[in-house]
N, C-alpha and C positions, 0 to 999 in steps of 0.2 A: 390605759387599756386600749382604747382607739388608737393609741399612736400603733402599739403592737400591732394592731389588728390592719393599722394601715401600710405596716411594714412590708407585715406578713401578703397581705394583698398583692404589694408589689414586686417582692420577691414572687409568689406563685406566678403573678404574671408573666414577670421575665423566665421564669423556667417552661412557660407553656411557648413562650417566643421561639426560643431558645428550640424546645422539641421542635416545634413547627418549623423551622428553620432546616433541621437538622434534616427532619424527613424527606423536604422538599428536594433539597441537594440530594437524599439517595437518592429519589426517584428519579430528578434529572439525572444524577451519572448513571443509572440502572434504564434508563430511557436512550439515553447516549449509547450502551457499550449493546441493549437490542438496537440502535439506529448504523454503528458502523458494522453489527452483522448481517444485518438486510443489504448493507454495501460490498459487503467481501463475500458474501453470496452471491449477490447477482450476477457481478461481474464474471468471474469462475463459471456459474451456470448455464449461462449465455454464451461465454468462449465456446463451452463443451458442447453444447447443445448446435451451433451453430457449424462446430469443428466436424461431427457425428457425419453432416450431409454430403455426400457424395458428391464432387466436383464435375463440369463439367469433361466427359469420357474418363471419370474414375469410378470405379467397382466399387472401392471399398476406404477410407480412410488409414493415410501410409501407415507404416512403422510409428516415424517422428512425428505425425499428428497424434498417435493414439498415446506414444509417450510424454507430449504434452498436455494431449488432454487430461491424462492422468494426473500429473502436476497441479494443474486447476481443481481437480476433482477434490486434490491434496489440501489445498487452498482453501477450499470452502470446509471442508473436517478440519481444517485447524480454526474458519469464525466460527462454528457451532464449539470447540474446546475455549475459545475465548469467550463466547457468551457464558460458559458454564464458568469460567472461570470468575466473571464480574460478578457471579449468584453465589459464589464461594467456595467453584472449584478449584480446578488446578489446570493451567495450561502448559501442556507439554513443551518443552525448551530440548531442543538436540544440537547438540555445536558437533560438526564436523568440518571436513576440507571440500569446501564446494569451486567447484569450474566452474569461473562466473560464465565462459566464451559459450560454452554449451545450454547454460539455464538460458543467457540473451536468446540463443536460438530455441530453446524451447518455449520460452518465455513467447517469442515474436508467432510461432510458428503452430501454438492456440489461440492467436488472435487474426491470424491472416484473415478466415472464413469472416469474422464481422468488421475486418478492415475492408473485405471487396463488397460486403452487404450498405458498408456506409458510402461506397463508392471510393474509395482512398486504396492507397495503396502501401503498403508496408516494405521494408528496403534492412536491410540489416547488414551490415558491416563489420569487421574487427581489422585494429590496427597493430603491428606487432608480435610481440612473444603472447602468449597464453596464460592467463592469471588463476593463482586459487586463494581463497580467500576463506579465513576459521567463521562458522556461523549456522547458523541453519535452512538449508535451502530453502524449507517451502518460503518462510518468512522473507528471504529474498527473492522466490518467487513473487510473494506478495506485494512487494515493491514497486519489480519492473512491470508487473501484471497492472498494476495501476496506475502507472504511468504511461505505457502503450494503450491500454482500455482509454487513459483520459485524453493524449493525444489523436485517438481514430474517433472519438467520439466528440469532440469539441475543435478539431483541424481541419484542415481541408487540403487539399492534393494528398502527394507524396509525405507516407512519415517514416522517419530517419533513426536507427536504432545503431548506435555505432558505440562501440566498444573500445577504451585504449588503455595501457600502462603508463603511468608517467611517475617519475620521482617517487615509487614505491605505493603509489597507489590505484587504483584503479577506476578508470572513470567511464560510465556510460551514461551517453548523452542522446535524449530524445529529442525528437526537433519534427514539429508538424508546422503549416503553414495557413491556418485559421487565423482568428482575430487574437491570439494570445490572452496572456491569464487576465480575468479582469480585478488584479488585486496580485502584492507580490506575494509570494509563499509564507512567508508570515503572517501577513494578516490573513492569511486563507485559513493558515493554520488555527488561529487566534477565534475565524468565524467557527470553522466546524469544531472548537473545544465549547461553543456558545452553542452549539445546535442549531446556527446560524447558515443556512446554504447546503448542498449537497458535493459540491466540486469540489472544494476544499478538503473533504472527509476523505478520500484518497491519498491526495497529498501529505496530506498527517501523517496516514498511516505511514507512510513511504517515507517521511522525515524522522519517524517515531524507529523504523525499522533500523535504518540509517544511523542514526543515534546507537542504538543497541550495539552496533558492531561494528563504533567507532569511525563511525564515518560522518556521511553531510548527506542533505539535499539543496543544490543552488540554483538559480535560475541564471542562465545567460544570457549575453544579449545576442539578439535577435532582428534582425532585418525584418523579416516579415513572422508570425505566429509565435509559439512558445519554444523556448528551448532548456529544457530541463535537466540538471547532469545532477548523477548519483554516485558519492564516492565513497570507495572502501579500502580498507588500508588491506593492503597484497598481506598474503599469510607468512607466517614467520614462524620454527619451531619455536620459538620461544612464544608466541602469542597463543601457540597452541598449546603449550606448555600451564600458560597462565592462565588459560580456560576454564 
């Protein structure tokens, strides 16, 4: 009878471990997917927020600023669809033919206004033919947005948004001249799946995006600061096909 009783004990035990274990993990992933919303918000609402102000001798905020700030706005409604999503929603996925050369410039051109607030200066470039690429824009929105966000916020001078085709894929390469990542993209990525740092929660996302539509994030080498390239494979009807 005691032996039962001690069995029994230690089985109860291990299943109360076991819940306690289990719970602690949602909360951490349920802690994690409110911590990269607070991230994909801010940034978006700061662009928009900062983009809004009237330059010096402009009236009113262009054409392409208010279509990008739209973009961003887009950005931050789809972390509020992904928060809902980690709570048991559903986040909306749209694959279409996105112009990467047009989102880089829209992309760079909500971030100007807190490129010249950080004192830096933003530069944008394309080399080549013109790319399109099967995917979902805002989500590669969200890429280059945290890329250029992480390069004017942790760089210093000039930061380089340059665009190119090569061998069927598509490569855009940021390049700021600050102290560079401190850690490679791996293990940055590896900290913020720990909840570990804030810098790296960016990067993920933009590795995580990349991933999704068959691409990479790599870091280059660099002379001086970071230089960060994001590659997607060029569209193809048959990709689009297989969508």
């Amino acid at each position: 009878m005691s032996t039962a009783v001690s069995v029994a004990g230690w089985v109860t035990a291990g299943l109360a471990a076991a819940i306690v274990v289990g719970v602690r993990r949602a909360y951490g992933d349920r802690m994690e997917a409110v911590a990269r919303a607070c991230h994909e918000l801010r940034g978006p609402l700061t662009a928009a927020r900062l983009g809004l102000v009237p330059g010096s001798g402009q009236q009113a905020p262009s054409a392409g600023r208010l279509r990008a700030i739209d973009t961003e706005l887009g950005r931050a409604a789809l972390a509020l669809d992904d928060l809902a999503g980690a709570g048991g929603g559903s986040s909306r996925w749209r694959c279409e033919r996105v112009e990467v050369a047009a989102l880089v410039v829209d992309c760079a051109e909500a971030w100007q206004a807190a490129a010249a607030a950080a004192g830096a200066t933003l530069r944008v470039g394309w080399s080549g033919e013109e790319a399109v690429v099967w995917g979902e824009r805002l989500r590669l929105a969200q890429a280059l947005g945290n890329l250029i966000a992480n390069a004017v916020e942790h760089g210093r001078g000039p930061v380089d948004v340059d665009g190119a085709v090569r061998d069927g894929r598509v490569r855009v390469t940021i390049s700021d001249h600050g102290p560079g990542l401190p850690a490679t993209v791996a293990e940055l990525r590896r900290r913020a799946r720990r909840g570990r740092g804030t810098r790296g929660r960016g990067l993920a996302i933009t590795a995580e995006v990349a991933e999704l539509h068959g691409g990479r994030l790599a870091c280059a080498p660099a002379e001086t600061g970071a230089r960060l390239v994001l590659e997607l494979p060029v569209a193809t009807e048959a990709s689009g096909s297989a969508s």
